[in-house]
C-alpha positions in Angstrom: 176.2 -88.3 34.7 174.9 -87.3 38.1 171.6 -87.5 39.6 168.9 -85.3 38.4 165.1 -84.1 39.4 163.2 -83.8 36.0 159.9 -83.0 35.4 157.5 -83.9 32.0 156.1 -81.5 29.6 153.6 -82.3 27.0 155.9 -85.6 26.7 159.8 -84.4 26.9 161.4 -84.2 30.7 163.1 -81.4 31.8 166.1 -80.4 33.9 166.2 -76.4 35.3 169.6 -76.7 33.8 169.0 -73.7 31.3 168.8 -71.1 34.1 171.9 -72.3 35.4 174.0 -72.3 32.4 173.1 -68.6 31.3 174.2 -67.5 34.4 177.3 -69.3 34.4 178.0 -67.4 31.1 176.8 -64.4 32.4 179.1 -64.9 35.9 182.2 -65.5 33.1 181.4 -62.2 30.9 180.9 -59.8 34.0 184.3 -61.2 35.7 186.1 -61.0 32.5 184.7 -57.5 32.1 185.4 -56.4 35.8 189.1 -57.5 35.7 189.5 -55.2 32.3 188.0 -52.4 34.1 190.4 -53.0 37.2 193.5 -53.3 34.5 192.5 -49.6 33.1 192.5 -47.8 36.1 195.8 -49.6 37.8 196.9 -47.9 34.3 195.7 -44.1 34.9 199.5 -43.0 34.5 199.2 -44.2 30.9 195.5 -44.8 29.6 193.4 -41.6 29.7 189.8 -41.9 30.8 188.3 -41.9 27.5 190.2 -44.9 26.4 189.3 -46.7 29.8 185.3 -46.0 29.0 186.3 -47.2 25.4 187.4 -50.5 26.5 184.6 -50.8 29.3 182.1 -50.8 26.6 183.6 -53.4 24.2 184.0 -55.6 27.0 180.6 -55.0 27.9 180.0 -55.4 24.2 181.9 -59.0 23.6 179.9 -60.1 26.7 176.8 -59.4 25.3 177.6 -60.8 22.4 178.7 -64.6 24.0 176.2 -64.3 25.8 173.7 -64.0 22.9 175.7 -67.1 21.3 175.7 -69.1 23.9 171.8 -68.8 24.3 171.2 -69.7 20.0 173.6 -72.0 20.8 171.3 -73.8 23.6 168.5 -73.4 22.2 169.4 -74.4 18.5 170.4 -77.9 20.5 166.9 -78.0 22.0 165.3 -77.8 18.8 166.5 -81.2 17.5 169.7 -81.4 16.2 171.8 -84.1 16.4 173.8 -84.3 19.7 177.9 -82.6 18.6 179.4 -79.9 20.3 178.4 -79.6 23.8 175.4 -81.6 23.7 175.6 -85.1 24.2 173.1 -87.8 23.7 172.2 -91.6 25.3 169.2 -93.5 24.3 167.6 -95.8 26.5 165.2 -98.7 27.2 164.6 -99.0 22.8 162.6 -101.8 21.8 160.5 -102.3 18.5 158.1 -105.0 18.3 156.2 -106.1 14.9 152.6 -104.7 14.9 149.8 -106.5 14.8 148.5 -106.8 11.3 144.6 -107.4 11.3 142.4 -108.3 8.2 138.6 -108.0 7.8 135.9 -107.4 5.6 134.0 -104.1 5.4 130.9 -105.9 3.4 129.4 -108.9 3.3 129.4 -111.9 5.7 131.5 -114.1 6.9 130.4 -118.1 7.9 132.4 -120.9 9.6 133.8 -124.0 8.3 130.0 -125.4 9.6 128.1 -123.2 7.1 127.4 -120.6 10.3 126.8 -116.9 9.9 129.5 -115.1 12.6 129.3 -111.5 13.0 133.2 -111.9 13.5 133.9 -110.7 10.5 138.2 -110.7 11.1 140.1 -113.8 9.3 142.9 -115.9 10.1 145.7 -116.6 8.4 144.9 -118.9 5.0 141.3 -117.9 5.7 139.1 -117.5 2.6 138.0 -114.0 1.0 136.5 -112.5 -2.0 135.9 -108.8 -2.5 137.5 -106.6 -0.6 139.1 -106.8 2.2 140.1 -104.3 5.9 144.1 -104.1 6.8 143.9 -102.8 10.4 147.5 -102.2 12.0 148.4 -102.0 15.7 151.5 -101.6 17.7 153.6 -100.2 20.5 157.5 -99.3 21.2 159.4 -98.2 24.0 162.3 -95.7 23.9 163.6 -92.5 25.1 166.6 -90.3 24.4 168.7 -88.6 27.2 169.8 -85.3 26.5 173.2 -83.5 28.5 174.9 -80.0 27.9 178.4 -79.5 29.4 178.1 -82.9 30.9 174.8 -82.1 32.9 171.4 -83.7 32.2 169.1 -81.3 30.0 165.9 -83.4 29.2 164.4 -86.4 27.5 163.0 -86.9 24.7 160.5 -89.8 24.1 160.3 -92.0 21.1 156.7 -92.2 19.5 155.2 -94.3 16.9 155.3 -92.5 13.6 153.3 -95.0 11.3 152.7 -98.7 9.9 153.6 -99.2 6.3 151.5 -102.3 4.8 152.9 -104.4 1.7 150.8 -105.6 0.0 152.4 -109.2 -2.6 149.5 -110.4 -4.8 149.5 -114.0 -6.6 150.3 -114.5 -10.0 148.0 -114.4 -13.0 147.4 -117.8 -14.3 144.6 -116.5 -17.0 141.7 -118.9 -16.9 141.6 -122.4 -18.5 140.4 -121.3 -21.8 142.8 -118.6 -21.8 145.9 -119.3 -19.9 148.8 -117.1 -19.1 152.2 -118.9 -19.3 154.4 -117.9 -17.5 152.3 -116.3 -15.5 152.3 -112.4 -15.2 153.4 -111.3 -11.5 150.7 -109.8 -9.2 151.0 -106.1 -8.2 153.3 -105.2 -5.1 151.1 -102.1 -3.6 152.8 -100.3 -0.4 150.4 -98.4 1.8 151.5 -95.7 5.1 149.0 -96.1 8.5 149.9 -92.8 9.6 149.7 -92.0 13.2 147.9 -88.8 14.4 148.5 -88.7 18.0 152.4 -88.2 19.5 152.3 -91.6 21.6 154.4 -94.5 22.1 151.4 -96.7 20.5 149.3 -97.0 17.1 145.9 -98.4 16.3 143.9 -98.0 13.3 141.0 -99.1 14.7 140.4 -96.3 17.2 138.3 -93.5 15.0 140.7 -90.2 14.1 143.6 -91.4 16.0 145.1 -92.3 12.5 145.0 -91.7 8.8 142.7 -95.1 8.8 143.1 -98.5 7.7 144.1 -99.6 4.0 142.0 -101.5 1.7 142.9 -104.3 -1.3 140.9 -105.8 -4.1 141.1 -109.4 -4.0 141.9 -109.4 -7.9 142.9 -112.4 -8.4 142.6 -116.3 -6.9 145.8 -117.2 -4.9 147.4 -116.1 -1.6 147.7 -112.9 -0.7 150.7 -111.6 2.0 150.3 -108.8 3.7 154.0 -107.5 5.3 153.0 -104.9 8.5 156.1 -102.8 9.9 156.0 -100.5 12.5 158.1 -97.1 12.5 159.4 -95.2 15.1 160.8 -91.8 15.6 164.7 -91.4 15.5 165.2 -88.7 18.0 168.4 -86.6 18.4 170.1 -90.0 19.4 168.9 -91.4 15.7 168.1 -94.4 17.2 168.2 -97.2 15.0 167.2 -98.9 13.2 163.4 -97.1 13.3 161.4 -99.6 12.1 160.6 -103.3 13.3 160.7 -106.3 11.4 157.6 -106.9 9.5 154.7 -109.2 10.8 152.8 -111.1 7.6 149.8 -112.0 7.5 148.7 -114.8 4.8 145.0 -114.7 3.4 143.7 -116.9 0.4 141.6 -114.9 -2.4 138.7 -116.3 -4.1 136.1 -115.7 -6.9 134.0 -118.3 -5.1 133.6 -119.3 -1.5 134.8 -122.3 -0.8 131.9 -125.2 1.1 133.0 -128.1 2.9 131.6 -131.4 3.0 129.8 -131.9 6.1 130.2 -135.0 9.3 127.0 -136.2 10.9 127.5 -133.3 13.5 127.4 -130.5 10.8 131.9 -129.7 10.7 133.7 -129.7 8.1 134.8 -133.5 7.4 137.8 -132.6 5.3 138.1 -136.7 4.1 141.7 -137.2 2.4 143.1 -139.8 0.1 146.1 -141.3 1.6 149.2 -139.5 0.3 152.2 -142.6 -1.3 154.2 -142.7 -3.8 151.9 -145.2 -5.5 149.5 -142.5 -5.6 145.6 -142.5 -6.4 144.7 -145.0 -9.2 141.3 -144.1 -11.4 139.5 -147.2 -12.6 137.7 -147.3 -15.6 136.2 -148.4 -18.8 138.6 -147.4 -22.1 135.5 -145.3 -23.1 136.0 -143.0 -20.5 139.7 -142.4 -21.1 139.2 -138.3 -23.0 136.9 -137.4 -20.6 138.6 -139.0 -17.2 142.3 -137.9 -18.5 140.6 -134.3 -19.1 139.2 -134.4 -15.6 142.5 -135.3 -14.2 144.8 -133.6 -15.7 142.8 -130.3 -14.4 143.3 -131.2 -10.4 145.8 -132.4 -10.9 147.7 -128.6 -12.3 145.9 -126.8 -9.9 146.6 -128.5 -6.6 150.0 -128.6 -7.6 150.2 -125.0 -8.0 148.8 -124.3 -4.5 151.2 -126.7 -3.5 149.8 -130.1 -2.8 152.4 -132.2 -5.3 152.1 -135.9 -3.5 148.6 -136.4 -4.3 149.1 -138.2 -7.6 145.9 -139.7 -9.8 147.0 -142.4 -12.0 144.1 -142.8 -14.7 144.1 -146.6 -15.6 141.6 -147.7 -18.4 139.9 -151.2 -17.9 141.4 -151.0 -14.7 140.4 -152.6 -11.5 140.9 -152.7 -7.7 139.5 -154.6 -5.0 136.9 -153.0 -2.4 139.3 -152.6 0.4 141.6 -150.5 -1.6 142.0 -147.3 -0.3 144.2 -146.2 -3.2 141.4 -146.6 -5.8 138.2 -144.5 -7.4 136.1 -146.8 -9.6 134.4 -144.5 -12.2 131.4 -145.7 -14.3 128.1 -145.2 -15.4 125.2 -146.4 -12.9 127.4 -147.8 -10.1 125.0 -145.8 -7.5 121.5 -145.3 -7.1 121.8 -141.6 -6.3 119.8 -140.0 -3.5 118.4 -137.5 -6.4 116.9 -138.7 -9.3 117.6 -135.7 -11.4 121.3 -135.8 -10.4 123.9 -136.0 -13.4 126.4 -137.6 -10.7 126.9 -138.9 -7.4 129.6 -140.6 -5.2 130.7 -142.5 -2.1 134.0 -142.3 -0.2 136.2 -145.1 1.1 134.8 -144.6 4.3 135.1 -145.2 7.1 137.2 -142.9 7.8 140.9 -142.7 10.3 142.3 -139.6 11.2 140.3 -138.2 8.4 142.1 -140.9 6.1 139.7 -142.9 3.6 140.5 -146.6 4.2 138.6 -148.3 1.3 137.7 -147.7 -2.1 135.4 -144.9 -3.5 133.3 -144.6 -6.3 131.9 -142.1 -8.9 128.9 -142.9 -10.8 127.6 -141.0 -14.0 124.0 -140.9 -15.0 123.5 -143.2 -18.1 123.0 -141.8 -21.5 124.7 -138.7 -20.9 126.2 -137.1 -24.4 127.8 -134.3 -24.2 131.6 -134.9 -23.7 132.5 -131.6 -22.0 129.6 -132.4 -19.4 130.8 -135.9 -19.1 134.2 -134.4 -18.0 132.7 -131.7 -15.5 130.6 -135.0 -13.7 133.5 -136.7 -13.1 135.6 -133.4 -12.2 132.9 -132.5 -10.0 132.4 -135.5 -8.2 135.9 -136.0 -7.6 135.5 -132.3 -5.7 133.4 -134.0 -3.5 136.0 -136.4 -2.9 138.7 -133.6 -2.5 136.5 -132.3 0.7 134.2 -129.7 -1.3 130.4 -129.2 -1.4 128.3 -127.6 -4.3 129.3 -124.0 -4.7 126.1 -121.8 -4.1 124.2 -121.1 -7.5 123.2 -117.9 -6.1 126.8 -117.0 -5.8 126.7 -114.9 -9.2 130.7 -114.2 -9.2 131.1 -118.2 -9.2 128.9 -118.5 -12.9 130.9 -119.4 -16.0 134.2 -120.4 -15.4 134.6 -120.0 -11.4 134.4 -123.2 -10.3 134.0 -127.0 -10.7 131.4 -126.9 -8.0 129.1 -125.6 -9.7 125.8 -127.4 -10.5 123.9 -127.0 -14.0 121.6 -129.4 -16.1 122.7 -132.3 -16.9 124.1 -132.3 -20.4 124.1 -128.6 -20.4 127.2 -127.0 -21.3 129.3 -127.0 -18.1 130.2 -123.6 -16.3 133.8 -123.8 -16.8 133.4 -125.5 -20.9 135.5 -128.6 -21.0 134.4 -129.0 -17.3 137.7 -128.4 -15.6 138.5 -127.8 -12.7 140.2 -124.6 -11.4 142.2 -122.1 -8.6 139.4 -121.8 -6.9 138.9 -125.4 -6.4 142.2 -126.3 -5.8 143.1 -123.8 -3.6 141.0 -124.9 -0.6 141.6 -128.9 -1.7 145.4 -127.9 -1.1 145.8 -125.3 2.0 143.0 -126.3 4.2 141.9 -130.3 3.2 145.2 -131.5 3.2 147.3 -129.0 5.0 145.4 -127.8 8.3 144.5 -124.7 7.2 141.0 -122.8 8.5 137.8 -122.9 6.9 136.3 -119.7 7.6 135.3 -117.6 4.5 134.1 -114.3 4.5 133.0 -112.2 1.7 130.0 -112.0 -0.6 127.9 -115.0 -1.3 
């Protein structure tokens, strides 16, 4: 629509067209009122002189009037209304990228699969939290909005950033295993506004007052978490659509306790797995064992099914048997090892050694003789087979893992176990099924 020489004013280019078009309309009004006064006194022999001031002054009158029109007219467009009349509108160079969705923690500490203390304190995706936890947002556009009047370029208008809404899915409610919720109740859906505070074409909650700050979620409950991030943008008078992007999701796990990995020589996270078959994991043992192994079982097995791990199958066989080499076999008695700790209600060893993280022979959980209590028998073996699974003792300091937390945790032998019949839960199978056997990260961050 012609070429054009604008210049930029606290963010909307201008053309000098305004001037131009007033006195065009003032050019029309004073011609049109000239020729009427020319008409009046070609017609003296008819019109007195009174009659030609008369019409002098409403023509004078009617131009004043369009003229006043034409401006509320021009400038009524140049507040923001959508381009009709005389105004027309072309937007250009539009694009709306996701944001970036970032997730901290604002207490606490975070480690590394290796046990380390980072002062990174940002998580992955399928990383571990517990607490509460940071949703930073940032983001950029592009986009502007040509404005013409009559067919001439007027200004532009550019498209800024107006905020980041974050949607927030929580996991179900399972209950606990003493009081279980079936069917589960749904999690909360919570929906949170990053509102921008400066007019620019980019957003980031991190940078202090430059927005209305970050949002922040309980981890309420064990499961995953998604977090939905969508950046919005301003419509202009060419209602550019559609304003918002699509959303970027972000995927964290919540915990009541922190997961631990079993350790390699070097100090990293082993993450040793059973090899996944249809024939699927066969538990040996003596008859007298059968309440307290099928209780065991029947625990891990529910939970890492939940979080998604469905192949792993344990097949409890009483006076069963396998031979050393088998890979697909856990021999379960009392006093098969000499544990490293005398005071020890349990140990094990894995069918090491081990390929592509793969155990290759048999393993092997041994009780401490003469224990009684049936509910502790049934947190040993549930326990040890955590060890197994690729987790460590949960840290006894950790006072949001007592009672019924965790599997992990460690108590006297023939005690009461922390989670009664010494089952194992969420929070166990959780990190057994997203990060052991599916590549997931092993950083955690919260409070220990």
């Amino acid at each position: 629509m012609g070429s054009h020489s604008p210049h930029t004013v606290a963010g909307v280019t201008k053309h000098g067209g305004i001037n131009s078009v007033a006195a065009a309309v003032r050019v029309a009004i004073d011609t049109s009122s000239t020729q009427k006064e020319r008409t009046v006194v070609n017609q003296t022999s008819t019109t007195s002189p009174r009659s030609s001031r008369v019409h002098a002054f409403h023509a004078k009158v009617l131009g004043i009037t369009l003229l006043a029109l034409g401006a509320v007219l021009l400038f009524t467009r140049t507040a923001g209304a959508q381009c009709t009349g005389v105004w027309s509108c072309a937007s250009r160079d539009v694009t709306t990228p996701p944001p970036q969705g970032l997730v901290s923690v604002p207490t606490g500490q975070c480690k590394e699969g290796n046990g380390a203390v980072t002062s990174d304190t940002t998580l992955p995706d399928g990383g571990y939290a517990k607490g509460v936890i940071q949703l930073d947002a940032a983001g950029a556009l592009t986009g502007y909005c040509d404005r013409y009047i009559f067919g001439s370029y007027y200004d532009t208008q550019r498209r800024n950033v107006n905020a980041v809404t974050v949607d927030t899915a929580s996991p179900p409610n399972y209950g606990t295993w003493d009081y279980p919720i079936n069917p589960p109740t749904p999690g909360p859906v919570d929906h949170a506004t990053i509102y921008n505070y400066v007019s620019a074409q980019s957003i980031d909650s991190r940078v202090p007052s430059s927005t209305s700050g970050p949002d922040h979620q309980a981890m309420l409950y064990t499961g995953e978490y998604a977090f939905g991030f969508t950046l919005w943008g301003m419509s202009t008078d060419c209602l550019i659509e559609p304003q918002q992007s699509s959303p970027s999701v972000r995927k964290i796990m919540g915990v009541e306790c922190l997961p631990s990995w079993v350790k390699d020589a070097l100090g990293n996270p082993l993450l040793p797995k059973f090899p996944l078959t249809q024939e699927g994991i066969k538990l040996v043992f003596p008859a007298s064992l059968s309440n307290t192994v099928n209780n065991a079982v029947t625990s891990w097995d529910t939970t890492l099914a939940r979080w998604g791990l469905v192949s792993l199958n344990f097949v409890p066989v009483a006076d069963g048997s396998c031979l050393a080499s088998d890979s697909h076999c856990v021999r379960i008695d009392e006093g098969l090892l000499n544990c490293d700790d005398p005071t020890a209600c349990g140990c094990n060893s894995y069918g090491g050694p081990l390929v592509d993280g793969v155990y290759q022979s048999r393993s092997t959980i041994s009780l401490k003789p003469g224990l009684t209590n049936a509910d502790f028998k049934t947190w040993v073996i549930g326990h040890e087979l955590g060890h197994l699974l690729g987790l460590l003792d949960a840290k006894t300091t950790d006072q949001s893992c007592a009672d019924q937390a965790s599997v992990m945790r460690t108590v006297a032998c023939n005690s009461q176990p922390p989670t009664g019949a010494g089952r194992a839960t969420d929070n166990d199978g959780l990190p057994v099924a997203r990060t052991v056997y599916n590549g997931g990260p092993t950083k955690t961050c919260g409070w220990y």
